[in-house]
C-alpha positions in Angstrom: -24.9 -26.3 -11.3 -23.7 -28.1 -8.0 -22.5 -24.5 -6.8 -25.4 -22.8 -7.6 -27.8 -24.8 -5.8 -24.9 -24.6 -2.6 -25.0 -21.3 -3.0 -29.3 -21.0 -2.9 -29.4 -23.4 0.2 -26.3 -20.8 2.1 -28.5 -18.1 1.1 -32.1 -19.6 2.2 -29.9 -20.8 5.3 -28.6 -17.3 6.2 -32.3 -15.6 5.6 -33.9 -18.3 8.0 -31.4 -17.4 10.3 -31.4 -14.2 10.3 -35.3 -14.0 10.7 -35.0 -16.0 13.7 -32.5 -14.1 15.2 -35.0 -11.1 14.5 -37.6 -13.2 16.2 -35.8 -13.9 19.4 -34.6 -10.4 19.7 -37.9 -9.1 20.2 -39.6 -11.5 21.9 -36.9 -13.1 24.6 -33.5 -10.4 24.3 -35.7 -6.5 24.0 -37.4 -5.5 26.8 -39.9 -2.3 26.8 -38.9 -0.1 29.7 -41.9 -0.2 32.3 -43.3 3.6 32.5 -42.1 6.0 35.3 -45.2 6.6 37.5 -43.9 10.3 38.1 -43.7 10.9 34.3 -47.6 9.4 33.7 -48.8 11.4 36.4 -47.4 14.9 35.2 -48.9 14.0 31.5 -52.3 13.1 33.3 -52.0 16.2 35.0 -51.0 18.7 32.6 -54.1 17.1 30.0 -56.5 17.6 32.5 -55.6 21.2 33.3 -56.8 21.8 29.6 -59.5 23.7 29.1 -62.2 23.1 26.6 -64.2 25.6 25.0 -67.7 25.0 25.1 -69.2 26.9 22.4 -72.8 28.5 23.1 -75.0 28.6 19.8 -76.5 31.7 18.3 -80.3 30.9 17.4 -82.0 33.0 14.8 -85.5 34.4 15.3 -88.2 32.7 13.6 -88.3 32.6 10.2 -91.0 31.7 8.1 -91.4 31.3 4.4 -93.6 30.8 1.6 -93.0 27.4 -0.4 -93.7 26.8 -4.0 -96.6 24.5 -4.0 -97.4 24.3 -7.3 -98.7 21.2 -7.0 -101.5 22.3 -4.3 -103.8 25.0 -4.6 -103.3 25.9 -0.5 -100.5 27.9 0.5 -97.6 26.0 1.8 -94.8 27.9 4.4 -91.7 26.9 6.8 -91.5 28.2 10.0 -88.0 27.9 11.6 -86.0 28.9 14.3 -82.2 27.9 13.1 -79.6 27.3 15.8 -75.6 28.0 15.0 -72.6 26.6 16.5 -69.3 28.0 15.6 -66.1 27.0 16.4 -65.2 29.3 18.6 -67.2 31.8 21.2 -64.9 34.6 19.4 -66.9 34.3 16.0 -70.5 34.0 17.5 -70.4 37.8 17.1 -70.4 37.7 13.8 -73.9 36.2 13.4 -75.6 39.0 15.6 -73.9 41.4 12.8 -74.7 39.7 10.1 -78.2 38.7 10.7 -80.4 40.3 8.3 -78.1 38.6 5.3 -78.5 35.2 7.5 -81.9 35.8 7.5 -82.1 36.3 3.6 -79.8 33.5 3.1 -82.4 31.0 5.1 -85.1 32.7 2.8 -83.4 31.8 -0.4 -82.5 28.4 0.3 -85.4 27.1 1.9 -87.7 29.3 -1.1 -86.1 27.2 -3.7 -87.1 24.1 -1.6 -90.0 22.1 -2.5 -92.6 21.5 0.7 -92.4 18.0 0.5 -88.9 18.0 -0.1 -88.5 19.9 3.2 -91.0 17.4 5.5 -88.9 14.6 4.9 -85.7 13.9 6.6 -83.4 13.8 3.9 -84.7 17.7 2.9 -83.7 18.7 6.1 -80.3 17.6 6.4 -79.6 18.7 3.0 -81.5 22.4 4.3 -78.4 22.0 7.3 -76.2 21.3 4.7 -77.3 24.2 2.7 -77.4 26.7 4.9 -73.9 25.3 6.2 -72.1 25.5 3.2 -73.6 28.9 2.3 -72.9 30.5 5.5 -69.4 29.4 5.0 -68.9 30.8 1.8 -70.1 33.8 2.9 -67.6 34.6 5.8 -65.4 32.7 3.5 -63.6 30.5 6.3 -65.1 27.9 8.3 -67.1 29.3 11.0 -69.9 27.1 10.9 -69.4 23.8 12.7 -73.0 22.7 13.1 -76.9 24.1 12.8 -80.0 22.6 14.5 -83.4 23.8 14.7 -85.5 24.0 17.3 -88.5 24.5 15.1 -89.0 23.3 12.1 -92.8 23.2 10.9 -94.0 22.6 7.5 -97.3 23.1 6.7 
């Protein structure tokens, strides 16, 4: 029994020192090398001679659409202009030759919309989400990055 309790303490002993030594190491013994200011400089320079795209967005023309108000006995429409930003200027194009299905796509989803579904805010980001995911399905990549409108009337 003697020995194994000689044997835990030589053990715990050799552990404690060997986290210390650890300890020291890094904090008094290893030292980071300084950067080289030429170095820094060429990364600086080479990250600023990036260019970023900067992506126009392709507006529809305005759309409007008669709601189901079922509820009501007045008619109840949309009228919106929708606003797309891809993710490159490259696929742009393919909105202006696609635009009558866009158009019917819009149609559909906002159709099966309720109006005051549509005239709170939660109805319109789930319309942007919509329109997103169905725009994406139908190019079937990831063209879409974002959609704003810049009108959106519900009456």
């Amino acid at each position: 029994m003697a020995k194994i309790n000689t044997l835990l303490i030589f053990l715990t002993a050799l552990v404690t020192a060997g986290a210390l030594g650890v300890f020291v190491y890094t904090l008094i013994i290893f030292k980071k090398p300084l950067p080289d200011n030429a170095t820094e400089f060429a990364k600086m320079k080479a990250d600023a001679t990036k260019s970023v795209e900067i992506v126009r967005p392709y507006a529809t023309e305005q759309i409007v659409v008669n709601l189901n108000g079922s509820t009501s006995s007045r008619l109840r429409f949309l009228s919106i202009i929708v606003n797309f930003v891809a993710f490159t200027n490259d696929q742009i194009g393919k909105f202006e030759e696609n635009k009558i299905e866009i158009k019917d796509m819009i149609i559909d989803i906002t159709s099966k919309m309720r109006p005051d579904e549509l005239n709170q805010v939660t109805g319109k980001v789930l319309l942007n989400e919509r329109i997103k995911a169905r725009l994406n399905e139908f190019y079937q990549e990831r063209i879409v990055r974002d959609i704003f409108f810049s009108e959106y009337v519900v009456q």
